[in-house]
VMD Tcl script that draws the C-alpha trace (Angstrom):
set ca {
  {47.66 145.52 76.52}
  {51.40 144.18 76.08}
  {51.39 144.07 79.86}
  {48.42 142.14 79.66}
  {49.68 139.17 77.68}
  {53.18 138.60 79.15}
  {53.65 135.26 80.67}
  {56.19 135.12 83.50}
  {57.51 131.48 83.78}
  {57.32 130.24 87.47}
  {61.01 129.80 89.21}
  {62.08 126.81 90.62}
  {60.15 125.70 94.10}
  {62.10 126.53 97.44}
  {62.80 123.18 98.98}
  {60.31 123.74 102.48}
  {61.75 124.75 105.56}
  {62.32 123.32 108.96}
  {59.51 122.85 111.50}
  {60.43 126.06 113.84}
  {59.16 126.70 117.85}
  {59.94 129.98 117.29}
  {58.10 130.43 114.23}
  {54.89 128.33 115.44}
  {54.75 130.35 118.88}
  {54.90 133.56 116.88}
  {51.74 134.53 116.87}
  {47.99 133.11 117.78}
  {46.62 131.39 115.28}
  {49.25 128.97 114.86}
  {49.25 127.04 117.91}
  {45.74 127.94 118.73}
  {44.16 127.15 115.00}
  {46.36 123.77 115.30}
  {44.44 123.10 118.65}
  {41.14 123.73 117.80}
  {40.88 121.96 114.68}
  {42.35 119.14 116.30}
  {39.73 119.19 119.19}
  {36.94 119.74 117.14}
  {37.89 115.97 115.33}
  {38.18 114.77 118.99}
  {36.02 115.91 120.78}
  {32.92 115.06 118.28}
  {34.57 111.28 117.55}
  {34.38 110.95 121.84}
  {30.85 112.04 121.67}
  {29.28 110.09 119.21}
  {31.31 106.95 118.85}
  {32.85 106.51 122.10}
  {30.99 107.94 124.81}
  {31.61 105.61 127.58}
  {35.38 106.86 127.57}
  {33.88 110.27 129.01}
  {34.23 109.76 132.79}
  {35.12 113.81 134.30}
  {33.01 115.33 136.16}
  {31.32 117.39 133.60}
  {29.98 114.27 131.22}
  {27.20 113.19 128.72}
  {25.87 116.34 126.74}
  {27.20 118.44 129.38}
  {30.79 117.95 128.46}
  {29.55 117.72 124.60}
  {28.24 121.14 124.90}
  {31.73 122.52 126.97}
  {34.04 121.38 125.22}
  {32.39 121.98 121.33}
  {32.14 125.90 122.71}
  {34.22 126.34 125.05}
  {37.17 124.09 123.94}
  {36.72 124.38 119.91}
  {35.35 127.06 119.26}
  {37.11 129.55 121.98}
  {40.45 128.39 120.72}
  {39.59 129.52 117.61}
  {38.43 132.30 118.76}
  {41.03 133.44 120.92}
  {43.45 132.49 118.27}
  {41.90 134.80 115.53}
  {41.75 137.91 117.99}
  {45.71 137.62 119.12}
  {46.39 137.84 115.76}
  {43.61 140.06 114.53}
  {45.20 142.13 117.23}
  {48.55 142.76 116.16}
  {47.21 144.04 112.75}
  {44.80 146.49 114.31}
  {47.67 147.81 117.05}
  {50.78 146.85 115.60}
  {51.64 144.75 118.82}
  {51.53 141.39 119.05}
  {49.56 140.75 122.31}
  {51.08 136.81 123.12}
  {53.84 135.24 121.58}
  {56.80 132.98 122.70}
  {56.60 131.46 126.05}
  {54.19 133.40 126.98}
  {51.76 132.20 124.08}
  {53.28 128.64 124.70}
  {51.53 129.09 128.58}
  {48.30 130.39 126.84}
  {48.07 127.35 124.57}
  {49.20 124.99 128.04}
  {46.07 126.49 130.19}
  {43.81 125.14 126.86}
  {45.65 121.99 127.05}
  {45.25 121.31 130.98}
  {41.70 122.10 130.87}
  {40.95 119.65 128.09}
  {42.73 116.52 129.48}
  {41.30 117.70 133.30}
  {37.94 117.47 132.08}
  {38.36 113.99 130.98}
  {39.93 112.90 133.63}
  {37.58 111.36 136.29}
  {37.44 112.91 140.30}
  {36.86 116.43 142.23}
  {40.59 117.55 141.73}
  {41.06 117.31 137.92}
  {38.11 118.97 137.97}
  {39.23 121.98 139.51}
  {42.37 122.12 137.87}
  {40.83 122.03 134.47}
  {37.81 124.93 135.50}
  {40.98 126.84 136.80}
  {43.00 126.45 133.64}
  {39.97 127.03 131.58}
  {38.97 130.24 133.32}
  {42.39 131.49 133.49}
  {42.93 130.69 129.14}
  {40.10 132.77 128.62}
  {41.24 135.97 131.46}
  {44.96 135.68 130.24}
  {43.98 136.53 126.15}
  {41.38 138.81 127.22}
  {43.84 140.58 129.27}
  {46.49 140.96 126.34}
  {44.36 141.79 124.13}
  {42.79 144.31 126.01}
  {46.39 145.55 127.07}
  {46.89 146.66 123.15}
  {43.86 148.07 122.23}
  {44.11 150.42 125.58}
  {47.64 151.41 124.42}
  {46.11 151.95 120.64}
  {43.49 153.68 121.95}
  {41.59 151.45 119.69}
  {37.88 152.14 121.32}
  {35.64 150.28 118.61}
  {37.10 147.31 119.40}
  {36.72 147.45 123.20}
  {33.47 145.60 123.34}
  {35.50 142.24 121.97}
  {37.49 142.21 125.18}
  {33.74 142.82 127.33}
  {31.85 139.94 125.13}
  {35.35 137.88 125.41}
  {35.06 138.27 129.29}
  {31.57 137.41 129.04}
  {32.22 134.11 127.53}
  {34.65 133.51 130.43}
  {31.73 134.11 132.81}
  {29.39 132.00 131.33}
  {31.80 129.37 131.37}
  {32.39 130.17 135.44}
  {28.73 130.15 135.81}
  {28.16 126.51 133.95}
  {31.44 124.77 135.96}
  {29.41 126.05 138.83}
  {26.16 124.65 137.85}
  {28.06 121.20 136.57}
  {30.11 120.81 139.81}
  {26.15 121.53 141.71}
  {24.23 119.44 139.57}
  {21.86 121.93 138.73}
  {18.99 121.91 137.63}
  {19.25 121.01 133.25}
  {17.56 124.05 131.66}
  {19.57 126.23 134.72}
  {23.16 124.86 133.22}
  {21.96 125.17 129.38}
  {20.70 128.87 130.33}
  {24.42 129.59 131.27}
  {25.58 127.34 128.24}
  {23.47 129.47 125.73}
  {24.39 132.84 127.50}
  {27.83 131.61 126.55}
  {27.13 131.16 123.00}
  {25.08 134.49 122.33}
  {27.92 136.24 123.50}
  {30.13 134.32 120.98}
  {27.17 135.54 118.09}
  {27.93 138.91 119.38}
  {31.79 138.36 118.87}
  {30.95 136.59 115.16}
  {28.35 139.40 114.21}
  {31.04 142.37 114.85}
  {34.35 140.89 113.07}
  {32.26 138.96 109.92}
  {30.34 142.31 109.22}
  {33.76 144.14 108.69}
  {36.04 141.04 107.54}
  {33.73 139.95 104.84}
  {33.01 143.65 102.82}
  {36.85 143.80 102.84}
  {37.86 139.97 101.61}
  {35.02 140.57 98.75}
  {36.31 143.76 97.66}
  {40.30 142.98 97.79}
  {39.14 139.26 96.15}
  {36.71 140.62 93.27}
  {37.68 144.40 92.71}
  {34.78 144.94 90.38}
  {32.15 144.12 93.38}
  {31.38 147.10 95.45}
  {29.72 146.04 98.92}
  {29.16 148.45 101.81}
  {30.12 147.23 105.58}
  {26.94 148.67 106.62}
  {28.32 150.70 109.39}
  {25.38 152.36 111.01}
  {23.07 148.57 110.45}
  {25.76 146.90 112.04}
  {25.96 149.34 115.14}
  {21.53 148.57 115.61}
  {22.54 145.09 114.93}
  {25.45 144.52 117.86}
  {23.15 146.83 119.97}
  {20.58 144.41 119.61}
  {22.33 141.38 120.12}
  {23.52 142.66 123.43}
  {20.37 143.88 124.77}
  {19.36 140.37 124.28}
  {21.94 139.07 126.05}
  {21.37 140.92 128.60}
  {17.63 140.59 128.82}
  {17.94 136.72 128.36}
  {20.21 136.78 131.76}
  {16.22 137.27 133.29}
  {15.35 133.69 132.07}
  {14.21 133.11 128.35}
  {11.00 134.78 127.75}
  {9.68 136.70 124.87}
  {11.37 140.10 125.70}
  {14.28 138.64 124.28}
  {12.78 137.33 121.17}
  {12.27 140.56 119.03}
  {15.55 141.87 119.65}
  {16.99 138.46 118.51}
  {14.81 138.33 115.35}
  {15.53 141.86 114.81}
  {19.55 141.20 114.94}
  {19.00 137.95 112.92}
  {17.08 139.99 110.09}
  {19.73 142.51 110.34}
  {22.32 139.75 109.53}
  {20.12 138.16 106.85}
  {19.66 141.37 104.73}
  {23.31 142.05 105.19}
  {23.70 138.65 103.03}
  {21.73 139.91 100.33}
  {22.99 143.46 100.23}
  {26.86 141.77 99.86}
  {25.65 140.13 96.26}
  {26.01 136.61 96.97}
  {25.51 135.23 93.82}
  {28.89 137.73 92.95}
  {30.97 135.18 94.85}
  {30.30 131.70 94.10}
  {33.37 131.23 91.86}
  {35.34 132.19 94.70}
  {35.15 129.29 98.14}
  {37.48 131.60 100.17}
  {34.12 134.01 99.84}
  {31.50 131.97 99.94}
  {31.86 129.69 103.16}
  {32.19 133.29 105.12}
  {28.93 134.48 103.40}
  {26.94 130.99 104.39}
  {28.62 131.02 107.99}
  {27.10 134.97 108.22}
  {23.71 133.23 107.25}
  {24.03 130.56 109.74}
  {24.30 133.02 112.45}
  {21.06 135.25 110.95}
  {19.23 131.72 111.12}
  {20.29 131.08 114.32}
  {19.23 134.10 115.63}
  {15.64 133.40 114.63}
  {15.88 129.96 116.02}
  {16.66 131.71 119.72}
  {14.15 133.83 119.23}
  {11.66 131.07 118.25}
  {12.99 129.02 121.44}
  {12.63 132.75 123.71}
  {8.93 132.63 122.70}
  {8.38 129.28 123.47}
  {7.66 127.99 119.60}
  {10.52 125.05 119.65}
  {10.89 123.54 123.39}
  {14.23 122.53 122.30}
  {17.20 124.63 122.43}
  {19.09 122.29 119.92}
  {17.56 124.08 117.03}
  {19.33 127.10 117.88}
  {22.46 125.81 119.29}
  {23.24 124.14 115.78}
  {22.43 126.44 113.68}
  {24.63 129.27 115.63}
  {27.39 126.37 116.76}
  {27.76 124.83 113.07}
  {26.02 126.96 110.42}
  {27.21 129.99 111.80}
  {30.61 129.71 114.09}
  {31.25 125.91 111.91}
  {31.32 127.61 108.63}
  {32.76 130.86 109.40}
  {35.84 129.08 111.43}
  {36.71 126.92 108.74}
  {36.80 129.70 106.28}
  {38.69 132.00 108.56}
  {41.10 129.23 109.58}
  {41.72 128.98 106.09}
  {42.22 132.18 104.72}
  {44.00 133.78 107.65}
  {46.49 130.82 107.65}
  {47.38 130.85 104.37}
  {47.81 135.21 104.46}
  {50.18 135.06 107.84}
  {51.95 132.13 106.48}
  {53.22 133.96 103.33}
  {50.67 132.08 100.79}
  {48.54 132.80 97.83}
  {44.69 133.69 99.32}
  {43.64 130.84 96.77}
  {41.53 127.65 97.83}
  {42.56 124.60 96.32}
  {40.71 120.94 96.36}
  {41.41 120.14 99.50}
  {40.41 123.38 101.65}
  {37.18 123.26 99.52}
  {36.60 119.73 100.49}
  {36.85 120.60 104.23}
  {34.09 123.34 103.41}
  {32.16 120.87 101.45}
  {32.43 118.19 104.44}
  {31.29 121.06 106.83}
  {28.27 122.29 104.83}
  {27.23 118.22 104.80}
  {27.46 117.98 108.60}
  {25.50 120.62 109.22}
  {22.58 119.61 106.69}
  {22.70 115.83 108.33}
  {22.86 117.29 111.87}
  {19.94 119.25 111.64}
  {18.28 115.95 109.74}
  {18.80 114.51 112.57}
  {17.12 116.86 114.96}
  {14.25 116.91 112.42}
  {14.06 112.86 112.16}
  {11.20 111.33 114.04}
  {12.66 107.94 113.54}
  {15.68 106.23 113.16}
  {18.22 109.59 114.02}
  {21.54 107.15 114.83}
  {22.97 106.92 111.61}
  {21.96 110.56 110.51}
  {24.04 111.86 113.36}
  {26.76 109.31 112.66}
  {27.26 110.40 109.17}
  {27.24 114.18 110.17}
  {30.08 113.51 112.68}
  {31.97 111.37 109.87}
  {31.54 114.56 107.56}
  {32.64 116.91 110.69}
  {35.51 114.85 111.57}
  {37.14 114.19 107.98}
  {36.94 118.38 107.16}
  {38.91 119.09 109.95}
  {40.94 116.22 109.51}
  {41.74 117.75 105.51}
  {42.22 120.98 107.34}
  {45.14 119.43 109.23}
  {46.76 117.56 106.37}
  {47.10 120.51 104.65}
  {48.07 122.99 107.18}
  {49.62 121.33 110.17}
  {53.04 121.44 107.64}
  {52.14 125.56 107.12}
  {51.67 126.21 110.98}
  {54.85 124.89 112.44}
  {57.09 126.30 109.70}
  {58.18 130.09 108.75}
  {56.39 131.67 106.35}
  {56.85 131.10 102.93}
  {57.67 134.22 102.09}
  {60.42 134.68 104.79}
  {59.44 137.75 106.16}
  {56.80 138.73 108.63}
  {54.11 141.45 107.87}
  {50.52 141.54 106.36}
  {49.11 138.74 104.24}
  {49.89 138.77 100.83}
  {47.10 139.96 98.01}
  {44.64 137.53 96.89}
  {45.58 135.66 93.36}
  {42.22 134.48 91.79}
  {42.50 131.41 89.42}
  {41.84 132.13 85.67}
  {38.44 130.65 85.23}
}
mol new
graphics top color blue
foreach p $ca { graphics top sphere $p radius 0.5 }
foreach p [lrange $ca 0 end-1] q [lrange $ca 1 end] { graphics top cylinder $p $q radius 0.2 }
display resetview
């Protein structure tokens, strides 16, 4: 009980250390997390309030739907996975120049696709391609010289995003027919469910446990295996054209996902943000599910429904809570959300209720959709204030390793 009661008085603040190349191209999710975030404030602000500026090849909602997937969210993506990579192998699969070339490819593809005529074009498909192959390829290096099998099928769905995104350029540069380039679009973005299903269904158990050690949660092992399975038979059987063979394995995989949200108590963790953004992006992507499999059967003729709900319930809410928790562990920090990270979540949960408003409004949708890309914009915009200083410096603690252990707040 004397332990118990001891006070330890804090020690005097480090002053902060230098901005360091070496330290930000050290691993992933520095450069990569720094990217992304950036992009997604971007890349939504050029959408909604600027669209005439967008004069590539790939433009209007085709280059919307890119560059939000394939730009934002696969940089986050690919971030989280180098880095999710060297804890699972011990071996960091990018870092240095060779990370600093990764990060360059992302870069080239964004500005090429902006840029007007045939030959920025292809330079910006070939970068784009080649950002995806190079991280799939050193990823998949270190899990083949781990032996780590149960983690294969990330590198397979990772490659599948890439070929999705070959298949769209293909039907962009053609001028295919719409529903033809949004079939290769959505293939694209049920692959990145896949992805989202397998590392939130371990991730989560684990954060909830280490952050409240009186809650006992199950990862739901042999669930999760019929729920992956699922997802990529659906995937597969949605490469025949959406029809309602896909449809009950997507509402089966969605369900799946839903009852794993109950069975993790989520009433347990709503005194802790760091918990409960992960828990609400888990149910975005069980929602979104349904919403596919609604659109399979032909009960919504609009695939916006389910491309919102999967793009910012599910990958909007889980990114900003993984970009927030795994920055502040491989920076040396405290796993504790403070004002301004729960703002950003805050922000995010807002765009996502006033986007889907605005699918839902019969009348008068302008300003909904404006105020949900204000919302969108200013949470990654906190995210930035507050990290940009954490991702180009050292860590705190001055050594590298595993994140440090979770302090809660006294309540």
């Amino acid at each position: 009980m004397t332990s118990l009661l001891k006070i330890q008085e804090p020690s005097a603040p480090e002053p902060p250390q230098r901005p360091s190349l070496v330290a930000f191209l050290e691993l992933g999710f520095r450069p990569l997390y720094l990217c992304g975030a950036l992009w997604a404030m971007v890349a939504v602000s050029l959408w909604v309030f600027a669209p005439s500026l967008l004069q590539g090849v790939v433009a209007g909602v085709f280059w919307h739907a890119h560059e939000m997937f394939w730009g934002f969210i696969a940089a986050i993506t690919v971030g989280f996975l180098l880095t999710a990579t060297s804890n699972w192998t011990g071996m960091n699969p990018l870092q240095g120049p060779a990370l600093g070339t990764l990060v360059l490819l992302w870069a080239t593809a964004r500005l090429g696709f902006l840029w007007p005529g045939a030959i920025a074009f292809a330079v910006a498909s070939t970068a784009d391609l080649l950002f995806i192959a190079m991280a799939a390829l050193a990823i998949g290096r270190c899990l083949l010289a781990r032996q780590s099998r149960h983690n294969y099928l990330l590198v397979l769905l990772l490659l599948g995003m890439g070929s999705a995104n070959a298949a769209y350029l293909y039907a962009c540069w053609h001028q295919l027919d719409y529903s033809v380039v949004m079939h290769y679009f959505f293939t694209g973005m049920l692959c990145m469910a896949a992805i989202a299903l397998l590392i939130a269904r371990r991730v989560i158990p684990f954060f909830a446990t280490r952050a409240l050690p009186q809650l006992t949660v199950s990862r739901h092992t042999r669930s999760g295996q019929w729920q992956a399975g699922l997802a990529a038979c659906g995937i597969l059987v949605w490469q025949f054209g959406p029809g309602p063979w896909a449809a009950p394995l997507f509402a089966a995989a969605g369900l799946l996902t839903l009852w794993h949200v109950m069975a993790w108590k989520p009433w347990a963790v709503l005194r802790t943000p760091l918990l409960w953004i992960l828990y609400l992006g888990y149910a975005g992507l069980g929602l979104g599910l349904w919403a596919a499999a609604a659109y399979a059967l032909g009960w919504t003729a609009r695939m916006s429904w389910p491309v919102h709900l999967l793009g910012m319930a599910g990958f909007g809410a889980l990114i900003v809570g993984m970009i927030t928790r795994t920055a502040l562990g491989h920076t040396g920090r405290a796993l504790v959300a403070d004002r301004s990270m729960v703002c950003s979540y805050g922000l995010v949960f807002c765009a996502v209720v006033l986007r889907l408003v605005t699918l839902g409004a019969s009348t008068h949708p302008v300003p909904w959709l404006h105020a949900s890309a204000a919302c969108w914009v200013l949470a990654f915009a906190v995210y930035l204030w507050r990290f940009l200083p954490m991702l180009v410096r050292p860590r705190a603690d001055q050594r590298p390793g595993k994140p440090v252990p979770l302090q809660r707040r006294p309540h």
